[in-house]
N, C-alpha and C positions, 0 to 999 in steps of 0.2 A: 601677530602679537609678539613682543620680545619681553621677554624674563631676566629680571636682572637677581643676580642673588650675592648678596655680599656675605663675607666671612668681616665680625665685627674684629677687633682688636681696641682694647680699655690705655694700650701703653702706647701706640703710635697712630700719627694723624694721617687722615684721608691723603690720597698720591695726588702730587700737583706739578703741574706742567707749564712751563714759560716759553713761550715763541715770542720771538721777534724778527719780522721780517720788511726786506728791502724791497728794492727793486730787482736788484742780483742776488740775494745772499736772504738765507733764513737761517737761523739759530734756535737751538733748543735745550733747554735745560730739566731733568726730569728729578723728582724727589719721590721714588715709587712709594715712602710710606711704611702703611700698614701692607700691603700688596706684597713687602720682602717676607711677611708672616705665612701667606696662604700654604695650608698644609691642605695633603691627599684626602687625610680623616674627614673633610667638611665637603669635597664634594663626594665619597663615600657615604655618606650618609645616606639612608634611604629615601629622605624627605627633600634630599636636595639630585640625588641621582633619578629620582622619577619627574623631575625637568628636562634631565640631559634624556632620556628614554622619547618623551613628548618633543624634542626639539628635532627641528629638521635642517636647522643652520649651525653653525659653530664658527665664530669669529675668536681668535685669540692674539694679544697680542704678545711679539718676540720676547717682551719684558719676562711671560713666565716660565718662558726656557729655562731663564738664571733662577729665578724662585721657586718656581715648583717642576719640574720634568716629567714626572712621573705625572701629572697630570695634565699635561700636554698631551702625553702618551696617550694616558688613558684613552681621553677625547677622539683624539685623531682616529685610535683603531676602533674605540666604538663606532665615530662616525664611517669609517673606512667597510665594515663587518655590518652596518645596515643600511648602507648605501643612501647615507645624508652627507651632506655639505662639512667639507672644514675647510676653512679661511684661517691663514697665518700671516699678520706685519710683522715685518723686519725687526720692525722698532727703531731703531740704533743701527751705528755703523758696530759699534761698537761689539753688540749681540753678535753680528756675523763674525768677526776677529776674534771672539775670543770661545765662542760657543759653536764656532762652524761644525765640529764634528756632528754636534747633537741634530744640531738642523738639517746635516745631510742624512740621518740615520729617519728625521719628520719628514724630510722631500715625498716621501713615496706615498705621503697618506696626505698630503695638501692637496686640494684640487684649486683654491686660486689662494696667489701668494702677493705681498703689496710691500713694495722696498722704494728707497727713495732712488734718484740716481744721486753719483758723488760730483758734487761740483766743487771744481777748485778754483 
């Protein structure tokens, strides 16, 4: 079963994503949204941390490096400290250039990681 839990936002719209792809070449354009809003307080919550407590997988993507850290963190060493699953995308080339430190400091607590390769 997967649990999805949103944190609402009243002043920014849902995150949307544009691909366009070739035969050689994909392109992508992202407008994270409300997603640049997610704060620590809403997966703190007690009513939304007794999912993360029941969950045995964790997928995140790279995007919330840049917006939330601290709850990347969190995730990763929870899942790391009860020996469940955390999954991290790249996202972006972009995430890696400018956030490498952070993701080197995540390496240790990812158990499978999903990056594109760079095609030029």
């Amino acid at each position: 079963m997967v649990n999805c839990l949103y944190q609402k936002s009243s002043d920014s719209p849902t995150a949307t994503c544009l691909i366009l792809i070739t035969e050689e070449a994909r392109s992508m354009i992202t407008n994270l949204g409300a997603a640049n809003k997610f704060e620590i307080e809403y997966l703190n919550k007690s009513e939304n941390w007794s999912y993360v407590e029941q969950a045995k997988i964790f997928y995140v993507p790279g995007y919330f490096i840049r917006t939330c850290p601290e709850a990347v963190f969190k995730l990763a060493e929870h899942a790391t400290t009860t020996k469940k699953i955390f999954a991290l995308n790249l996202s972006a080339e972009y995430i890696c250039q400018k956030f490498g430190d952070l993701l080197m400091q995540l390496l240790p607590f990812v158990d499978f990681l999903f990056g594109n390769e760079k095609v030029e």
